[in-house]
C-alpha positions as CSV (number, residue, x, y, z in Angstrom):
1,X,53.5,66.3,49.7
2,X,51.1,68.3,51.0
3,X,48.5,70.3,48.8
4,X,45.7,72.6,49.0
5,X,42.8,73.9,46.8
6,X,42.8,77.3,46.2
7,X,39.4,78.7,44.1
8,X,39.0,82.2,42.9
9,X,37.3,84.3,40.3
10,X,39.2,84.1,37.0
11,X,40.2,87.7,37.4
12,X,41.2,87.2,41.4
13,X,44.0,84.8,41.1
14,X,46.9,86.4,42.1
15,X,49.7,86.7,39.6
16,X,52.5,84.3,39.7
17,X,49.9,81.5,40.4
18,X,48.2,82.6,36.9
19,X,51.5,82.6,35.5
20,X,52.4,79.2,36.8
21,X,49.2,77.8,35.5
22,X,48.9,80.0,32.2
23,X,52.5,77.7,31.7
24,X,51.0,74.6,32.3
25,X,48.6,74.9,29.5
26,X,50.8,76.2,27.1
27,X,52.7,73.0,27.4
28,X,49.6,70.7,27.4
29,X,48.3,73.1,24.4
30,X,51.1,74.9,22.9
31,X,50.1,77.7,20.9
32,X,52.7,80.3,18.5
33,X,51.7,83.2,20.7
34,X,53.4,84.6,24.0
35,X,52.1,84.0,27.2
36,X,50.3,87.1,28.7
37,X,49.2,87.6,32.0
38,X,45.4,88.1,31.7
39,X,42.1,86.0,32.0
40,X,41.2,83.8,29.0
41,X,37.5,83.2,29.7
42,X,34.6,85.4,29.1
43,X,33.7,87.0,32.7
44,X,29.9,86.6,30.9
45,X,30.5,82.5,32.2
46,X,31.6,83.4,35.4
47,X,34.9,81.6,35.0
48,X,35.9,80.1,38.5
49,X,39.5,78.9,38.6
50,X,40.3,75.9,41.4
51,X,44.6,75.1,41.6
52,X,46.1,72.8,43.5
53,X,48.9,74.1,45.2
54,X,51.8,72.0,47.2
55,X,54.9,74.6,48.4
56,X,53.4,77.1,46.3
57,X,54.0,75.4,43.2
58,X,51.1,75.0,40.6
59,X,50.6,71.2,40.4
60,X,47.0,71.2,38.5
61,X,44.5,73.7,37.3
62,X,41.4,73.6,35.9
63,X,38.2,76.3,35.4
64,X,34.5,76.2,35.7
65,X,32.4,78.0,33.5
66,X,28.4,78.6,33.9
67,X,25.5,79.4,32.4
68,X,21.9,78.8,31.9
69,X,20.4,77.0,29.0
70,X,17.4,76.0,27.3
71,X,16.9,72.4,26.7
72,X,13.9,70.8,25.3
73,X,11.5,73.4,27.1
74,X,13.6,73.2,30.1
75,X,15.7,76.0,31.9
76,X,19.1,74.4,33.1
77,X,21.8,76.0,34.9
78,X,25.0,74.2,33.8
79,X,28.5,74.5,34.4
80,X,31.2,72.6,32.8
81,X,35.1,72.1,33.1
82,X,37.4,73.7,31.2
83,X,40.8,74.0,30.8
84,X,41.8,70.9,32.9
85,X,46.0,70.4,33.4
86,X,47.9,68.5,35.1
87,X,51.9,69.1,35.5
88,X,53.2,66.2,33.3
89,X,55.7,65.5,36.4
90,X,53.2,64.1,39.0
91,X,50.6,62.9,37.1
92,X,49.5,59.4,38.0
93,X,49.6,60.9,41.7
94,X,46.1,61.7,42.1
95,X,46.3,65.3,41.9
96,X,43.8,65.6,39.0
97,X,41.2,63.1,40.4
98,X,41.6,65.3,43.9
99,X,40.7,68.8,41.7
100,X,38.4,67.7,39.4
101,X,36.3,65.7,42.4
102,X,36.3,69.3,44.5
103,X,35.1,71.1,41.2
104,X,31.9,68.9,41.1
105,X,31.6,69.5,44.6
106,X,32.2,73.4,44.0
107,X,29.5,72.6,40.9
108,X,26.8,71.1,43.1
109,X,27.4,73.7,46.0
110,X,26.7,76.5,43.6
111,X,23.4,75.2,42.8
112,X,23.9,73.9,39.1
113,X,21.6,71.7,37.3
114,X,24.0,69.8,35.8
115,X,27.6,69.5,34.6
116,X,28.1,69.4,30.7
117,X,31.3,69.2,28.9
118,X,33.6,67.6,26.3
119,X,36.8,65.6,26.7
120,X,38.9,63.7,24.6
121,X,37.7,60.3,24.1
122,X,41.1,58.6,26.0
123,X,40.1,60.7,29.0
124,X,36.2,59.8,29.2
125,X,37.9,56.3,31.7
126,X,39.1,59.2,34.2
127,X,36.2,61.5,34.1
128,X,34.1,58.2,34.6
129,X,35.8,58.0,37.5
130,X,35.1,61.0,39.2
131,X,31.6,60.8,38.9
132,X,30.6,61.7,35.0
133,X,28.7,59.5,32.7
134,X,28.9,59.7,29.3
135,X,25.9,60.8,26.9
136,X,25.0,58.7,24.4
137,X,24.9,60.9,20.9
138,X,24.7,64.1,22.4
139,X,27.6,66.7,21.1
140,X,27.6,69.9,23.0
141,X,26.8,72.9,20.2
142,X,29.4,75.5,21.2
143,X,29.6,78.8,19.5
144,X,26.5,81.0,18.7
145,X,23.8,80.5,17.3
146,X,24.5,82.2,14.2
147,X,28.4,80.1,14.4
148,X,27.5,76.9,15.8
149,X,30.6,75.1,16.7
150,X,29.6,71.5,17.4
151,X,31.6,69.1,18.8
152,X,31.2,66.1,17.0
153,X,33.7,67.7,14.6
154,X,36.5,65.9,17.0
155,X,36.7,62.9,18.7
156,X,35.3,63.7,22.3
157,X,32.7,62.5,24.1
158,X,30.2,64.6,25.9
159,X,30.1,64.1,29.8
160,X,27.4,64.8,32.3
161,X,26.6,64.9,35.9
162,X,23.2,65.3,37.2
163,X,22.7,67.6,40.7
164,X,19.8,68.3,40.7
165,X,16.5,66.3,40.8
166,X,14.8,68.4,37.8
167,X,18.2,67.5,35.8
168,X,18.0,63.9,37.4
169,X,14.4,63.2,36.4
170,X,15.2,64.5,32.5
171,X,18.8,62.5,32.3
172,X,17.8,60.7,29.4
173,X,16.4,64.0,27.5
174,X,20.4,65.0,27.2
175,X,20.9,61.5,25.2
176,X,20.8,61.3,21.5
177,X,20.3,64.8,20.3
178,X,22.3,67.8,20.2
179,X,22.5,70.5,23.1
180,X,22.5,73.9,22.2
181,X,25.0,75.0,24.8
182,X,26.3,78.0,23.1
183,X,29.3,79.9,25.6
184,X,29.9,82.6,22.9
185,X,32.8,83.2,20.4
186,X,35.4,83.7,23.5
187,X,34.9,80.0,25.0
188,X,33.4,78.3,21.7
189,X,33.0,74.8,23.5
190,X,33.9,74.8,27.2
């Protein structure tokens, strides 16, 4: 089967891919509501949505979200995953390792410090995989500051990839503390 990677701004994708992949996560994350046509990320993270496409059928989905951060007297521009799904029919295929891989590369291409974001523990093995490393002790603090929303309320672990060589040099500053990442009360932890 042959795919493709298409990337747009949240707000660009054109509509019966959004549908296809706004279907996607309501199976992977079913919620009681109806499924609307619209963006679900704040436009203040500059939500960047990457699809893999075979026949013009959604196959797997996922969003990057950025911003900058402050981080032990450092400035960081981050970006992070979000939203990551894979049509349960063709998983094991390789279609997730192929989009998540050409997000990092989108990630590091974009001139991002680093990668931050939380999976599930039972995914960390795949994300490992694609290049992350796990921090040790180091939830992601999602929310605002005045409504932190921490993650080390569930059972994830925080990944990271390093781009650049100010964000190499200070890996081990993002282990064993907590990092303020705050995205806001739209995407309380990307």
């Amino acid at each position: 089967m042959k795919t493709r990677i298409l990337i747009y701004p949240e707000f660009a994708v054109p509509a019966d891919l959004r549908l296809q992949v706004l279907k996607l996560q309501e199976i992977e994350w079913p919620t009681a509501e109806a499924i609307v046509l619209q963006t679900i990320h704040d436009p203040d993270l500059r939500p960047l949505s990457l699809i893999l496409v075979a026949d013009g059928r959604v196959l797997a989905a996922l969003d990057i979200l950025s911003k900058d951060i402050d981080h032990l007297n450092q400035r960081y521009a981050v970006s992070g995953l979000s939203c990551v799904v894979t049509s349960s029919d063709v998983r094991g295929k390789g279609y997730g390792r192929k989009l998540v891989v050409a997000a990092r590369n989108e990630m590091e291409k974009s001139a991002a410090d680093l990668s931050l974001f939380t999976c599930d523990r039972p995914l960390q093995n795949f994300y490992e995989s694609c290049g992350w490393q796990v921090l040790t002790e180091a939830p992601l603090i999602g929310g605002t500051p005045d409504s932190p929303f921490p993650s080390d309320q569930f059972d994830k672990v925080t990944m990271a990839y390093f781009f650049s060589d100010k964000a190499t040099r200070n890996a081990q500053a993002f282990n064993h503390c907590r990092i303020a990442l705050y995205p806001g009360e739209v995407d309380r932890l990307w």
